[in-house]
N, C-alpha and C positions, 0 to 999 in steps of 0.2 A: 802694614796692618798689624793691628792687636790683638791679641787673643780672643776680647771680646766680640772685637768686629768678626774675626774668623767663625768664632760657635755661631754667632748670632746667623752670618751667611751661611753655614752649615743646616744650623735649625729653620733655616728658611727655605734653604734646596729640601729638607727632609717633610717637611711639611705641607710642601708644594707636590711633591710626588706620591705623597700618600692621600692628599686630598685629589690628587687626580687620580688615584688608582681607586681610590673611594667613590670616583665620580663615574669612572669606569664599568665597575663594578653593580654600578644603580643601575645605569643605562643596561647592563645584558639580564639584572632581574627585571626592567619595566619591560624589555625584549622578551626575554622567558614567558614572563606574566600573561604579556597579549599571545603569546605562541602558543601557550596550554588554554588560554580563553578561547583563543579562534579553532581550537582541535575541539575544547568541550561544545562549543557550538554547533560546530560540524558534523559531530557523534548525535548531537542532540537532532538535529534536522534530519538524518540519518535514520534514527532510531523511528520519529516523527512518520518520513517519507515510506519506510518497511510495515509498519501500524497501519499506514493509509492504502498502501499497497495491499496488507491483508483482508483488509476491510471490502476494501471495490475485489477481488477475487471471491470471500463470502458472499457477498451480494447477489454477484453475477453468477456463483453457480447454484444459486437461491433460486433466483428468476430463471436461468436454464429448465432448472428441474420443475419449475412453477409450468411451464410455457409445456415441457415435454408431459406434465402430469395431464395440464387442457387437450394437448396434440392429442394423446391417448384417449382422452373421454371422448372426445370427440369424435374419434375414427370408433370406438364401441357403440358411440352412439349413431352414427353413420349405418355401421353394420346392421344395428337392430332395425332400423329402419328398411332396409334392404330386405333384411328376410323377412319382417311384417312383409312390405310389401310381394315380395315374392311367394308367400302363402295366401295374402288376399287375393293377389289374382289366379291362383291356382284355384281356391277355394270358390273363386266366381265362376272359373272355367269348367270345372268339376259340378257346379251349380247349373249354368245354361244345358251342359249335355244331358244330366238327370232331367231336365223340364222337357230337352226336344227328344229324348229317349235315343241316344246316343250313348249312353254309360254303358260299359262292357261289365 
């Protein structure tokens, strides 16, 4: 072999290992690439699913307090009714003994 032949196979071996290290090289940034894609996705769905989260918790303790504000009017309006009525019939009973002359 010749000098020539020698460089030439030389520059062939050196060409060939740096285009593979080159090729190497792509492959862990296409790697890296989808690896920081599928994390920023994940943060994002993440982020999404905590939002949505916050959101049905406001809701429901909206409507809690919506439900417990009715519960309460209701039982005040319950009561008045009670003691209306609980004066009406007092106020009748106290009515019939004045008429049959029973009132002390």
């Amino acid at each position: 072999m010749n000098r020539k032949t020698i460089y030439a196979a030389l520059f062939a071996c050196a060409g060939a290992a740096f285009f593979s290290h080159a090729a190497l090289a792509a492959d862990q940034t296409v790697k890296q690439d989808a690896k920081d894609a599928g994390h920023a996705i994940g943060n994002g769905a993440r982020d999404v699913g905590h939002a949505t989260a916050h959101v049905a918790k406001t809701i429901g303790h909206g409507a809690k307090e919506a439900g417990q504000g009715i519960g309460h009017g209701a039982k005040e309006v319950g009561h008045g009714v009670a003691h209306g009525t609980r004066e009406g019939w007092d106020a009748t009973k106290h009515a019939v003994k004045r008429t049959f002359g029973k009132d002390n």
